[in-house]
PATI-504281 format. One line per 5 residues: number of its first residue (from 0); for each residue x, y, z of C-alpha. Coordinates in Angstrom, 2 decimals. Example, Ala and Ser with C-alpha at 12.3 -4.5 7.8 and 13.67 -1.06 7.14 Angstrom:
% PATI-504281
0 = 12.30 -4.50 7.80 | 13.67 -1.06 7.14
//
This chain:
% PATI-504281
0 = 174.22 146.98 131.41 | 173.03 146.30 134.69 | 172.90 149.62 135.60 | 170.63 149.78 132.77 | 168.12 148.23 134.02
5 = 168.20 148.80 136.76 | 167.20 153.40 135.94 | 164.94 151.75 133.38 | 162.61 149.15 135.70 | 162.95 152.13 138.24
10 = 161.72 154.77 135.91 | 159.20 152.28 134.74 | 158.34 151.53 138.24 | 157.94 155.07 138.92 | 155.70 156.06 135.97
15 = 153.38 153.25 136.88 | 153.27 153.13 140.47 | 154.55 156.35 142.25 | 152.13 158.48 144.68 | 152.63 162.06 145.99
20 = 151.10 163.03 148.72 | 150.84 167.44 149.08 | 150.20 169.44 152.03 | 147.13 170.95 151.87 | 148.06 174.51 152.27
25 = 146.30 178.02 151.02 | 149.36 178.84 148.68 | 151.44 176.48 147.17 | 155.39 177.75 146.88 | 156.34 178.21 143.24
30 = 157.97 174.63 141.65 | 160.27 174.58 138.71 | 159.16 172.32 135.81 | 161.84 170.19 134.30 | 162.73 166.82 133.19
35 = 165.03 164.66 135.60 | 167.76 163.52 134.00 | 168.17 159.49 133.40 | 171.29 159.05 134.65 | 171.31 161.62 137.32
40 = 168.47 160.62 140.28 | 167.27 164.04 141.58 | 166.07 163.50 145.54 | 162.71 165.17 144.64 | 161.57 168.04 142.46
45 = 163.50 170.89 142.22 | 161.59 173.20 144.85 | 159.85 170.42 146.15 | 157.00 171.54 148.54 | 156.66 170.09 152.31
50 = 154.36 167.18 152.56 | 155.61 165.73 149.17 | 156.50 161.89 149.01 | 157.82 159.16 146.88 | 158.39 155.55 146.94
55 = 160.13 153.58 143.99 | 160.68 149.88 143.30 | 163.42 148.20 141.12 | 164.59 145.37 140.01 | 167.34 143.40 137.81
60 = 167.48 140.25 136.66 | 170.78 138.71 135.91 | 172.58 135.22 135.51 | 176.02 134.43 135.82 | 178.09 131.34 134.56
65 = 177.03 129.41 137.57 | 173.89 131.42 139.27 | 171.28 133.79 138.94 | 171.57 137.13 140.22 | 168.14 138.95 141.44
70 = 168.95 142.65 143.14 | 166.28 144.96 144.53 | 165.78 148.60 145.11 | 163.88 150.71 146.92 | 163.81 154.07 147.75
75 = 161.49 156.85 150.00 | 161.65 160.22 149.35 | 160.12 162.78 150.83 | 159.98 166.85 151.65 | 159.69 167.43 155.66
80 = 159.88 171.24 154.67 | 159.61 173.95 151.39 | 162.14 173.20 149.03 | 164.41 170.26 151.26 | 164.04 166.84 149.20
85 = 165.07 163.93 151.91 | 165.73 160.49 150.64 | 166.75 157.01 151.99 | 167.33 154.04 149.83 | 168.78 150.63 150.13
90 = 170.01 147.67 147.37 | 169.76 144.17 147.88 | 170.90 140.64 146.19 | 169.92 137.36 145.98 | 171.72 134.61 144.44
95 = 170.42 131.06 143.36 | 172.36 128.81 142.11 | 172.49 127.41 138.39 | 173.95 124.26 136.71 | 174.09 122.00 139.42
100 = 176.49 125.13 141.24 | 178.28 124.41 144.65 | 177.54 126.63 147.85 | 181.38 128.36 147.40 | 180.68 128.99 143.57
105 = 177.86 131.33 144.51 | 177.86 134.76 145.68 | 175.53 135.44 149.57 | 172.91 137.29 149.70 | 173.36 140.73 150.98
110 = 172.54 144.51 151.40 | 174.53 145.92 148.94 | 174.09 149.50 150.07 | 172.21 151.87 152.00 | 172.17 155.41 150.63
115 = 171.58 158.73 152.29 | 170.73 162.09 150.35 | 169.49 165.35 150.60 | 168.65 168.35 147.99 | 167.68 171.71 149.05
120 = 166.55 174.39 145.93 | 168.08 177.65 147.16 | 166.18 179.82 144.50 | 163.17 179.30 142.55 | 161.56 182.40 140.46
125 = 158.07 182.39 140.12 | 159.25 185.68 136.97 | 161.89 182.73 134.84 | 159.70 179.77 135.35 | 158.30 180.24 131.85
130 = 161.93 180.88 130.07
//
């Protein structure tokens, strides 16, 4: 569930509030259309052109028997060259406590993880794009 809201609030998040920068170039390289998958977080476009960039926001909102969870997310991706999709992204949570809660009862506040990735597109066909 909380992984739930967390790929909706970021797709949300994204839909609302992303920005992509392009290179400004002659000829743009050929990109593939598609839809990204929900559960399956695609570094950038599939033959994502250089100059391209991304950054997402997410959170979830959850309470426990004796406090309330908050975690954050956010991520920057970008495309330092044609068809490489670079991305860094970190997690965090904060815990308050709830129902009059002791300090050992309650989680501390930490980085939950800090996540590397990176996507190249080895082929895109200018010919199939329309298939």
């Amino acid at each position: 569930m909380k992984t739930t809201k967390r790929i909706l609030t970021l797709g949300i998040l994204n839909i609302l509030g992303c920005f992509s920068a392009f290179a400004q170039t002659q000829s743009k390289p050929v990109k593939v259309s598609h839809a990204e998958p929900i559960f399956q977080d695609l570094v950038r476009d599939l033959g994502a052109r250089k100059g391209e960039k991304e950054f997402n926001l997410g959170a979830d909102f959850s309470s426990g028997k004796n406090y309330r969870e908050n975690g954050y997310l956010a991520e920057y991706e970008f495309a330092p060259i044609n068809r490489l999709g670079l991305e860094v992204e970190t997690d965090f949570s904060f815990f308050s406590p709830k129902n009059n809660a002791t300090k050992e009862q309650i989680p501390g506040n930490r980085l939950d993880g800090l996540g590397l990735s990176a996507q190249y597109t080895f082929f895109v066909s200018e010919n199939l794009r329309h298939l």
